[in-house]
C-alpha positions in Angstrom: 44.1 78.5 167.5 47.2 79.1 165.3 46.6 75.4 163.4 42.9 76.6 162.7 44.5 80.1 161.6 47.0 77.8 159.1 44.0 75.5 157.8 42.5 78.4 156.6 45.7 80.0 155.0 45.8 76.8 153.4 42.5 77.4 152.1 42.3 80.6 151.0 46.0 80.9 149.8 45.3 77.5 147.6 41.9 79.2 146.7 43.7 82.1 145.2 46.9 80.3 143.4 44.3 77.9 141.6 42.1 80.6 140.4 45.2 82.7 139.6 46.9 80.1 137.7 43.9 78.9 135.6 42.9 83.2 134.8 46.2 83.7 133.7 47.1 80.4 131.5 44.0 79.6 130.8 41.9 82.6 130.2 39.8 80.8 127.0 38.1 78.4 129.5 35.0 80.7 130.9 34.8 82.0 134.4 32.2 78.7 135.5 35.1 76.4 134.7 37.6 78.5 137.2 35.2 78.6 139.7 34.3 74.7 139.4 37.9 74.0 139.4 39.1 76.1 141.8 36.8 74.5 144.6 37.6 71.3 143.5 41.0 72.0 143.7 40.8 74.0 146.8 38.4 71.1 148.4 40.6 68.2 147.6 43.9 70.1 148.8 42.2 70.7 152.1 41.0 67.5 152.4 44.1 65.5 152.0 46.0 68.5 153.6 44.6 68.4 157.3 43.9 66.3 159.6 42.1 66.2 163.0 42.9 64.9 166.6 43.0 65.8 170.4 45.0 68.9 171.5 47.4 66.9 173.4 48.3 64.8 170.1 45.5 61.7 170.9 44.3 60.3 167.9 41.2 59.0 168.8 38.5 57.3 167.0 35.5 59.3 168.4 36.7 62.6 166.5 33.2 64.1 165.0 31.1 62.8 167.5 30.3 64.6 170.7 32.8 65.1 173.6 35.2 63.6 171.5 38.8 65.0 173.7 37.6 66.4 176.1 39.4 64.7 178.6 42.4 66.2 175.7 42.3 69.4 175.2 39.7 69.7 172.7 39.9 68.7 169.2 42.2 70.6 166.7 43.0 71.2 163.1 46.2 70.0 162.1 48.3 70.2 158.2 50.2 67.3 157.2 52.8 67.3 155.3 50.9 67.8 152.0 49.6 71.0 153.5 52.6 72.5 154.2 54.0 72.0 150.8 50.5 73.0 149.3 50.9 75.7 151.7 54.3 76.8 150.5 54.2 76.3 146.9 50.3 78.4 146.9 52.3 81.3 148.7 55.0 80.8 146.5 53.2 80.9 143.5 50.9 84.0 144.5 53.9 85.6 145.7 56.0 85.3 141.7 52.6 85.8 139.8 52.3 89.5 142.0 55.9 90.2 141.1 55.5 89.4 137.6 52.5 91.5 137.1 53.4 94.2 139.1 56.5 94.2 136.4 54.5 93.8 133.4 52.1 96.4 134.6 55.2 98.8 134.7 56.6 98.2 130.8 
């Protein structure tokens, strides 16, 4: 449960950062663009970022089909370690850009 709960961090926080980052540098491009480019973004960074396999840490080769692990717990969501440091630096990045404008909203 907590892995699916972190894919979907990873998501939405990634989500955010992208469409953050590209409405506050790049404000002349219209909104179509951020949207395109944030899912692409957002898409590729999950892709690449997770990874699937039995509960029990099987990797088998029937993941996607039917019954797949369930003699293992189930399949899962896992991030990699390009999801973590997507992860980290999306937070990271959402987490400066609210300070910053929280400051420049105050001058």
């Amino acid at each position: 449960m907590l892995l699916e709960v972190m894919s979907l961090l990873l998501f939405l926080s990634t989500a955010s950062a992208t469409a953050l980052l590209l409405f506050l540098f790049f404000n002349k491009i219209g909104l179509g663009w951020i949207g395109v480019i944030t899912a692409s973004v957002t898409l590729f960074t999950v892709g690449l970022g997770t990874h699937r396999s039995c509960a029990d840490g099987w990797i088998s080769p029937s993941i996607g089909k039917q019954g797949a692990c369930s003699h293992h717990g189930g399949v899962i969501v896992n991030l990699n370690d390009f999801g973590w440091i997507m992860l980290i630096l999306s937070i990271a990045f959402l987490v400066i850009a609210a300070f910053w404008g929280k400051r420049r909203f105050l001058r």
